[in-house]
C-alpha positions as CSV (number, residue, x, y, z in Angstrom):
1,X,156.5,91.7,102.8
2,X,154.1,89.5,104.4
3,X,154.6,85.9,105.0
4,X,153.3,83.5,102.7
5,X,151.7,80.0,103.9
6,X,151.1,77.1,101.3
7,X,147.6,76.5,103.1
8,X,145.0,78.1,105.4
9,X,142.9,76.1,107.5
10,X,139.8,77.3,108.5
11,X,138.1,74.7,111.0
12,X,135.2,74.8,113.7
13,X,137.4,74.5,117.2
14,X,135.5,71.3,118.4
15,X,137.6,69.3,115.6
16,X,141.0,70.9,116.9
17,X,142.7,67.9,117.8
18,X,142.4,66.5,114.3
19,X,142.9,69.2,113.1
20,X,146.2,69.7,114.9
21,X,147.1,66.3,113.6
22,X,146.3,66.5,110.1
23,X,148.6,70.0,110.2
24,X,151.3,68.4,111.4
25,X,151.6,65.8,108.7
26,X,151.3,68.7,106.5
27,X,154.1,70.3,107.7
28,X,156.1,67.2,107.7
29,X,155.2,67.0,104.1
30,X,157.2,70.4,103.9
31,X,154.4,72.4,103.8
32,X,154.1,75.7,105.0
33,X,150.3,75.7,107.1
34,X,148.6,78.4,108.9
35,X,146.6,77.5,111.6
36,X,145.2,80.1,114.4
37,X,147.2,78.1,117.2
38,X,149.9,78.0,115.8
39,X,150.1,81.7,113.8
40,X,147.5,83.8,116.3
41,X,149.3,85.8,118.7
42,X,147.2,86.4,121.6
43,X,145.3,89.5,122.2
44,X,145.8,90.3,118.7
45,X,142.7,90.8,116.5
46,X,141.8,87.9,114.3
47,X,140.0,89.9,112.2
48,X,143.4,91.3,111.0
49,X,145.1,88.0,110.7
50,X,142.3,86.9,108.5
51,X,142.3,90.0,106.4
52,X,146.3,89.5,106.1
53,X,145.9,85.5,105.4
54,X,143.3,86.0,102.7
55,X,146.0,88.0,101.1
56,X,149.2,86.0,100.7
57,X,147.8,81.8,101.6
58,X,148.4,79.5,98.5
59,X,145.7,77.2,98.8
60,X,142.6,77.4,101.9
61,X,141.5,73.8,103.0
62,X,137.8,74.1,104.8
63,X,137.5,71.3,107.3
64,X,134.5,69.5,108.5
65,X,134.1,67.6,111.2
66,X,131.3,65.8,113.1
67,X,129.2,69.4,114.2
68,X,129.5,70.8,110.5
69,X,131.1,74.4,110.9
70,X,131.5,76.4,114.0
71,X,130.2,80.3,114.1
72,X,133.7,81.6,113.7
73,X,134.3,79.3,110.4
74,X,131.2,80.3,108.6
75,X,132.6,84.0,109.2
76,X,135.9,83.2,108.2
77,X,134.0,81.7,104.7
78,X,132.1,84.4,104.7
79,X,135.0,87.0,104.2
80,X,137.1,85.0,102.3
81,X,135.2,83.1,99.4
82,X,135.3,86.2,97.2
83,X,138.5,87.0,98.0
84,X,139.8,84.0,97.1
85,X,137.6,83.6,94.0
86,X,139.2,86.9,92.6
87,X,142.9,85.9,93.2
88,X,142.1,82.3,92.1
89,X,143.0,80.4,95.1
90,X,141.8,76.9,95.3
91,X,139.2,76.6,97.9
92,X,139.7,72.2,99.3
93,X,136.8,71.3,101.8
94,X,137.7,68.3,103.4
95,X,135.8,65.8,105.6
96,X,137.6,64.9,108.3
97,X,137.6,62.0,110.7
98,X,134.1,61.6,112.3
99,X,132.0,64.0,110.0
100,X,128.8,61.9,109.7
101,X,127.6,60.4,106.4
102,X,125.1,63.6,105.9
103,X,126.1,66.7,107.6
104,X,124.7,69.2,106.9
105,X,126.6,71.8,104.8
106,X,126.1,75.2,104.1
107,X,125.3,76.5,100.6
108,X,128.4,78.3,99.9
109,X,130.6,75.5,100.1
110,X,128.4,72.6,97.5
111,X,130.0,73.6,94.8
112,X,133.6,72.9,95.5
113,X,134.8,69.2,94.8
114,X,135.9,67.2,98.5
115,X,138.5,65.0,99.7
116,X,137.2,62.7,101.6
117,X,139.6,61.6,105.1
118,X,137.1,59.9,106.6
119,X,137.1,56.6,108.1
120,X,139.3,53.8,106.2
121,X,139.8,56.7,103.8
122,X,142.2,59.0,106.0
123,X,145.6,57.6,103.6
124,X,144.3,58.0,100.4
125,X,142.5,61.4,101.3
126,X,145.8,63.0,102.5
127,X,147.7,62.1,99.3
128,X,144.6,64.0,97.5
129,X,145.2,66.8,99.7
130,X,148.5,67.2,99.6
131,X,147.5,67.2,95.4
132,X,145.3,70.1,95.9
133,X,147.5,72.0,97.8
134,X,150.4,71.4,95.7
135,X,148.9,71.3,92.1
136,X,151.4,68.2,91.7
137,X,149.9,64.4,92.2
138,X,151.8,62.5,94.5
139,X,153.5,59.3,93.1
140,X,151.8,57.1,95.8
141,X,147.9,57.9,94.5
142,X,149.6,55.8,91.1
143,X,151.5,53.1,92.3
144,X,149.1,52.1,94.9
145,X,146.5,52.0,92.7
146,X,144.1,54.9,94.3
147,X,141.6,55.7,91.7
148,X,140.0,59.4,92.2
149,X,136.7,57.6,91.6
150,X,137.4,55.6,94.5
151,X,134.5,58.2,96.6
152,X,137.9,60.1,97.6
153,X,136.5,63.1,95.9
154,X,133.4,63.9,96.0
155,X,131.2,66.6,95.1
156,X,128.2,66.8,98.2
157,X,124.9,68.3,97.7
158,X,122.4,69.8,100.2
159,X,122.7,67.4,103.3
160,X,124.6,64.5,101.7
161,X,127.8,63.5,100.5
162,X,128.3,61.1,98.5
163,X,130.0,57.6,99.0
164,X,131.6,56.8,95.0
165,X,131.9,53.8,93.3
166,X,135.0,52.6,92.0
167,X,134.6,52.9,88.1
168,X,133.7,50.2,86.5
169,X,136.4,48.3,83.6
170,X,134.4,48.7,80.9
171,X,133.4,45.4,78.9
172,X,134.5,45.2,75.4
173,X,131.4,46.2,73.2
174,X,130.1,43.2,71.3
175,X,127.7,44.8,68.7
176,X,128.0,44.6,64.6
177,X,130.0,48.2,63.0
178,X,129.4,50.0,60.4
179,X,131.2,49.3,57.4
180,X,132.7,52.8,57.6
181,X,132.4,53.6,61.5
182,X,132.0,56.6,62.6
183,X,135.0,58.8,63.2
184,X,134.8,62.5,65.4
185,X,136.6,64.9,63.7
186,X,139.5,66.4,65.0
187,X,139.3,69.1,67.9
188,X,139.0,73.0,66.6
189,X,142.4,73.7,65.3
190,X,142.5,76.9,67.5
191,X,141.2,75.5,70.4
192,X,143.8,76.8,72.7
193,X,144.7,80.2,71.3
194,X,143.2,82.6,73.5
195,X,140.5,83.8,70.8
196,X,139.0,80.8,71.0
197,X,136.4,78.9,73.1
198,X,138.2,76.9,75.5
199,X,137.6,73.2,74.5
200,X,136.3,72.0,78.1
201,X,136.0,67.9,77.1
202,X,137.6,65.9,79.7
203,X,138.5,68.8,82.1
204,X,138.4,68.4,85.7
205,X,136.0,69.7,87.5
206,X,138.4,72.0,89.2
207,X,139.4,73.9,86.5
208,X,135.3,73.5,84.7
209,X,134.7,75.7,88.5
210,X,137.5,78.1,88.0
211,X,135.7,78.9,84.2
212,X,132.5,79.0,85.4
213,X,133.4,82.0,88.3
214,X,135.1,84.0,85.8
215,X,132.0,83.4,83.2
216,X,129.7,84.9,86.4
217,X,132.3,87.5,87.8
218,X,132.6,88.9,83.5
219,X,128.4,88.9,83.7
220,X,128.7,90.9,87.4
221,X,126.7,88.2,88.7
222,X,126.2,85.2,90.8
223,X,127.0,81.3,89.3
224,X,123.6,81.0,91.2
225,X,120.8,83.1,91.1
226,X,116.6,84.0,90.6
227,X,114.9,86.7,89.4
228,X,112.4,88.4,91.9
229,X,108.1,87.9,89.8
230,X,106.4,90.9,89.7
231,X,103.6,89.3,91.0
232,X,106.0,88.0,94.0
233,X,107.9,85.8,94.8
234,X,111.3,84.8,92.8
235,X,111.6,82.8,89.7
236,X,113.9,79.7,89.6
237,X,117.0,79.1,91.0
238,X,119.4,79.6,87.3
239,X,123.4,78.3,87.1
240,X,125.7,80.3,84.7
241,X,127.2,78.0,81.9
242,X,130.1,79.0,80.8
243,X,131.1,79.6,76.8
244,X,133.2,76.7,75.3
245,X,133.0,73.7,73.0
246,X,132.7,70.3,73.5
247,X,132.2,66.6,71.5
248,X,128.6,66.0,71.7
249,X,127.5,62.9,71.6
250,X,128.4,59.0,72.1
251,X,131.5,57.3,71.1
252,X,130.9,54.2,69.2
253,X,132.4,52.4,71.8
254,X,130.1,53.6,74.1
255,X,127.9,50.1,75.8
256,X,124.5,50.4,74.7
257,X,125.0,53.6,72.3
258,X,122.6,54.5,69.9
259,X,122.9,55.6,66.3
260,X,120.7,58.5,66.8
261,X,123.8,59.8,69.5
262,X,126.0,60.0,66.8
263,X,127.8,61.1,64.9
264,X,130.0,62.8,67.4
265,X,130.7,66.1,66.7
266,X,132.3,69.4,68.1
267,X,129.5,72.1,69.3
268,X,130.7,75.5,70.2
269,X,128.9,77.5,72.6
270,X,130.0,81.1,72.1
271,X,128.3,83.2,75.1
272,X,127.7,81.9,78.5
273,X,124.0,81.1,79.4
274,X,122.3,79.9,82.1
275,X,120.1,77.2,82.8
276,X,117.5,75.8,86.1
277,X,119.9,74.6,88.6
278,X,116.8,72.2,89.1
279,X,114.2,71.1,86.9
280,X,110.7,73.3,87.2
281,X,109.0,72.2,90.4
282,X,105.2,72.0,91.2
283,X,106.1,75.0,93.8
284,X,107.3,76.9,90.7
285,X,104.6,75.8,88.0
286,X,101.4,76.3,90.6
287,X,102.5,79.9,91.3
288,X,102.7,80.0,87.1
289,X,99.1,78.1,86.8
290,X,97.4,80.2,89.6
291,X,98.5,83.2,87.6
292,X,97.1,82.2,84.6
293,X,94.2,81.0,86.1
294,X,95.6,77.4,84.0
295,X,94.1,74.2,86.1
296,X,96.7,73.0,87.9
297,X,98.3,69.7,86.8
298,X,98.1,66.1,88.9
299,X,100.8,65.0,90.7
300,X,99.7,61.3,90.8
301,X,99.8,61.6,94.9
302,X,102.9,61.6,94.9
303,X,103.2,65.6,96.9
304,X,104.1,68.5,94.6
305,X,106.1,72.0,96.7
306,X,109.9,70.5,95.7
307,X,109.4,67.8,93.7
308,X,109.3,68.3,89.5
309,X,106.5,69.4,87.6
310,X,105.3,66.4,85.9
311,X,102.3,66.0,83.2
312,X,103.7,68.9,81.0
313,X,104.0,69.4,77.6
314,X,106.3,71.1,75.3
315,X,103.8,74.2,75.0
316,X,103.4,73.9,78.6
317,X,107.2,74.7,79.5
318,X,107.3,77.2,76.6
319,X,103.8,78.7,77.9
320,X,106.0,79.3,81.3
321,X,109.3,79.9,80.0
322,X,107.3,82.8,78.1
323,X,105.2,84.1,81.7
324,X,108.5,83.7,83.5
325,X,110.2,86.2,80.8
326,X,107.4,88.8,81.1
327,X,107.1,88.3,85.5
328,X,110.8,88.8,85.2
329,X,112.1,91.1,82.1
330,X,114.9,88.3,80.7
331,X,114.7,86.0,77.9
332,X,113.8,82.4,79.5
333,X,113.4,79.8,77.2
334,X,113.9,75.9,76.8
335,X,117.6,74.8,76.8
336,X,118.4,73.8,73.1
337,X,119.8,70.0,72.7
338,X,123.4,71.0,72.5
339,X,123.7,73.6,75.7
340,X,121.4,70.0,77.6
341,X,124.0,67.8,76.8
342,X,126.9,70.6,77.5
343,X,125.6,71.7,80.6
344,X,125.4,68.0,81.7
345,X,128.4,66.7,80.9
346,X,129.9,69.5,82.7
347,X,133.2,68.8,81.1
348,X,132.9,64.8,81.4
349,X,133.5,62.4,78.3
350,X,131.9,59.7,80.4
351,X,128.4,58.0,79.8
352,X,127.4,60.1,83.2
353,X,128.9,63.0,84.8
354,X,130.0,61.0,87.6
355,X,131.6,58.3,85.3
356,X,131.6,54.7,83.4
357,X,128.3,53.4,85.2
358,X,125.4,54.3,87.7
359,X,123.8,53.6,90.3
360,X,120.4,54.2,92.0
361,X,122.5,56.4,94.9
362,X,122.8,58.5,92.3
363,X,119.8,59.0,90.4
364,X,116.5,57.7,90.2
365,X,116.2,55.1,87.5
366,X,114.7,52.1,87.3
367,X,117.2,50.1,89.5
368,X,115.9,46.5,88.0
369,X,117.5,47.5,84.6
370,X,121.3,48.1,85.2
371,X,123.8,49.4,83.1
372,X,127.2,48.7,82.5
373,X,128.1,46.2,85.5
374,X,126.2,48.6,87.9
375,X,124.3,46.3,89.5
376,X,120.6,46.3,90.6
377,X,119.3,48.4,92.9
378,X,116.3,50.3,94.3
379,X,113.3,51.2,92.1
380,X,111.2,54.0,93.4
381,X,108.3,53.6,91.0
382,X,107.7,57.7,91.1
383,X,109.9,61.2,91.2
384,X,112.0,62.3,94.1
385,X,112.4,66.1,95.6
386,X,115.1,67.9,92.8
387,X,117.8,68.2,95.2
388,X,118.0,64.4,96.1
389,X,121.7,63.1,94.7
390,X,124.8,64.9,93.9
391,X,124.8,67.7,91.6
392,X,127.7,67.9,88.5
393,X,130.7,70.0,88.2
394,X,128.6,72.8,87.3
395,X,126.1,72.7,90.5
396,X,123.0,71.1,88.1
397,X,121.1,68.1,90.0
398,X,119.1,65.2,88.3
399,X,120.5,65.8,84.9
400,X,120.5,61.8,85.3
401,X,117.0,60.5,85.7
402,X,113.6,61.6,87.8
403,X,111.9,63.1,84.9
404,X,113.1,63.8,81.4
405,X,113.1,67.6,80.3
406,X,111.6,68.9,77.1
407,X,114.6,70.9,74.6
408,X,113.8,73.3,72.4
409,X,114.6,71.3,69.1
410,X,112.6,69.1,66.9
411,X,113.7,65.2,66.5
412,X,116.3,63.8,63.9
413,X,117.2,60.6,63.7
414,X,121.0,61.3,64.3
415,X,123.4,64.1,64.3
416,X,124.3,64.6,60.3
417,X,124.1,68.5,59.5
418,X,123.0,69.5,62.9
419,X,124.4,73.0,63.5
420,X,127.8,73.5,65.3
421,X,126.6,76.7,67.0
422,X,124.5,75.0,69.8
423,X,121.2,76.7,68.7
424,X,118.1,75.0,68.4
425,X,117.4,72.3,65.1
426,X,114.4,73.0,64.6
427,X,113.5,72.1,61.0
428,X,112.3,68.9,61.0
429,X,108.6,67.5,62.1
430,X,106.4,67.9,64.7
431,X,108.1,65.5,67.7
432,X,110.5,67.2,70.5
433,X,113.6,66.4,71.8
434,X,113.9,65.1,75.9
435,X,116.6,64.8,77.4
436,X,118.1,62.7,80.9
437,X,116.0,59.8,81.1
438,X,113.3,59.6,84.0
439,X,112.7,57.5,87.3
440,X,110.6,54.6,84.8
441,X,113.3,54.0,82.4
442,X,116.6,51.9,82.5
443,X,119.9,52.9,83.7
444,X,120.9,53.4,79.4
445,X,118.5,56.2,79.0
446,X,119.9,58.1,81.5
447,X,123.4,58.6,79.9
448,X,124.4,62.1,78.9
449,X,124.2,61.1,75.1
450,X,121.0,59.1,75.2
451,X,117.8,61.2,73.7
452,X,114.7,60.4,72.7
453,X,111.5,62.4,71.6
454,X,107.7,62.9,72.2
455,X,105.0,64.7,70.7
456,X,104.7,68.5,71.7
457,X,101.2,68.0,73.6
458,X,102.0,64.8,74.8
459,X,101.7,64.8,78.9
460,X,102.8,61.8,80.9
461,X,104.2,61.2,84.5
462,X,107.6,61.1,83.5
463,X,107.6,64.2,81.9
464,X,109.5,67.8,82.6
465,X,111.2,70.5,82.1
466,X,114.6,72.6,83.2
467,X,114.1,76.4,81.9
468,X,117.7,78.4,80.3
469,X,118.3,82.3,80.0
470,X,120.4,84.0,78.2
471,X,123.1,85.6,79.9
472,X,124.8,88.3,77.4
């Protein structure tokens, strides 16, 4: 029977001194590591170590140093990401000693969460490794007082990775109650039989990743992907949600919540979907308006190509979500409220994805109006490219802030009867509900509860969209 190794590290050969190192504290950890100079025999092929590796390794750790991956890496990745995928092995990049604040990283590996050994980091990192690997927390990440918000984890996007912010203690809420406050009600009773819709609220973003591949690999398709246009081109670049239930919502505890967030209550999505891994660009929407011969709409100077659509109203985005359908053959449509605030969330109870508070690192906001000790910061005054800041759990970027995206329900003034099903609500008046708050609006607005509404032909420079399919 072939060996079995705790961990497989796959590294670019520039980096192998450090990488040496960082395997030997493993192995005085008690771990079991394989690493080419120590387990490749020379003059045999690699290709069959790799093949035999992929097989029997617990856990692989991809590390990056300061030139990114080497040729021989991206290969190794290559062959074993699906592999690994389909045997569920944890996949733990790692940014090793030197890797610069923004390397650049390669597609396949953004939507794995990182520990972070960088510089003043490398202690804390190696207990969160050593976590990874092991599926058991080290005592030392408690009693020292090692927060995983602490930037120890992080979850880079195209180019960048991010620094974290420790979270925030949040104040004690001084604001007049109810007489009868509101109370969510209790979680599905058969939340965890395997019938059910797993209940994702709270989950890591570990386990949210491990659902989400076995939501694509049931579909036989990518977590990512775009639909070729008949009249050329591809559509969108779509994420597959997986099914499960969550508390949508604010707590009333929440600083700054809103009545119209509540009442909290638990929203069951029973299929998968998917939904714009970006919002709608200009790139996308002028390929839609040249088709249509529609004029196409200003962008205020401030460039179109990757930046979002802006000026657009709610018959606009259905107008495309309805071309796209017909370039394409599949059911596009406007997210409803509930699979917005699910797909955000990505498994977080927190005001944002990334936690407590916010700042403008992480989305574009007005940075004058802070919220919830976050401090001030930067204030753009107009919309950013849609791949700027970190995406969620999921792989979605900007569900925080830039421009706020147009749903497919009508507004209520709170939650009361609103179906549990995460359809649509539609039967109410004429106003629509946006979602994520936009770069003119304070930190607040851009919470994963917050919601607000405009008219259906009302067009401003704030204004949206993010596209969803279905994805029985």
């Amino acid at each position: 029977m072939a060996e079995q190794f705790d961990v497989f590290l796959s590294h670019n050969s520039r980096d192998k001194p450090a990488v040496i190192a960082l395997a030997k504290r493993l192995k005085a950890q008690g771990l079991k590591v394989w690493l080419d100079a120590w387990e490749l025999r020379p003059g045999h092929p690699w290709q069959e170590a790799l093949a035999q590796i992929i097989e029997t390794a617990k856990t692989a750790a991809v590390l990056v140093g300061g030139d990114g991956l080497g040729p021989w890496e991206e290969a190794e990745m290559g062959a074993c990401l699906d592999e690994f995928a389909r045997r569920k092995v944890p996949v733990i990049p790692v940014l090793l000693p030197g890797c610069p604040q923004k390397p650049n990283l390669p597609l396949l590996l953004r939507r794995f969460t990182w520990v972070d050994l960088r510089d003043g980091k490398e202690e804390e990192g190696f207990h969160y490794l050593i976590w990874g690997i092991t599926g058991v927390k080290p005592k030392a990440l408690d009693e020292e007082g090692w927060p995983a918000a602490s930037g120890l984890i992080v979850s880079p996007g195209p180019g960048t990775v991010a620094t974290g912010q420790p979270k925030a203690r949040v104040p004690r809420l001084q604001r007049i109650r109810k007489a009868r406050p509101e109370q969510p009600p209790p979680a599905p009773a058969n939340a965890s039989s395997p019938a059910a819709r797993p209940h994702i609220h709270g989950w890591p973003a570990a386990q949210l990743q491990a659902l989400q591949c076995e939501a694509a690999q049931a579909l036989d398709c990518p977590v990512i992907f775009r639909h070729p246009l008949q009249s050329g081109g591809e559509g969108p670049e779509m994420v597959v949600i997986p099914a499960g239930s969550f508390l949508m919502g604010s707590p009333e505890h929440e600083p700054e919540r809103r009545s119209s967030e509540g009442p909290q209550h638990f929203v069951t999505i029973a299929e998968p979907f998917a939904i714009g891994r970006y919002a709608v660009t200009f790139e996308d929407y002028d390929r839609f308006c040249l088709a249509t011969k529609r004029p196409p709409v200003d962008d205020k100077g401030w460039g179109r190509g990757r930046r979002p659509v802006i000026h657009v109203g709610w018959e606009d985005a259905v107008a495309y979500c309805a071309w796209l359908s017909a370039q394409t053959g599949q059911s596009y449509r406007l997210p409803s409220e509930a699979e917005w605030e699910y797909a955000c969330r990505a498994g977080t109870a927190t005001p944002f994805h990334f936690g407590d508070t916010i700042t403008p690192r992480q989305a574009n906001y007005d940075g004058n109006q802070p919220y919830n000790g976050g401090g001030q910061g930067e204030y753009r005054r107009k919309t950013v490219a849609v791949d700027e800041f970190q995406p969620n759990a999921f792989g979605l970027y900007q569900m925080h802030g830039n421009v706020w995206e147009w749903c497919g329900d009508a507004w209520h003034e709170d939650y009361r009867e609103a179906p549990a099903d995460g359809s649509a609500w539609v039967d109410a008046g004429a106003a629509r509900v946006v979602r994520g708050g936009s770069w003119s609006l304070h930190a607040r607005g851009c919470r994963s509860a917050y919601r607000d509404y405009y008219r259906p032909g009302d067009r401003s420079s704030d204004l949206g969209f993010r596209c969803a399919r279905v994805q029985a």
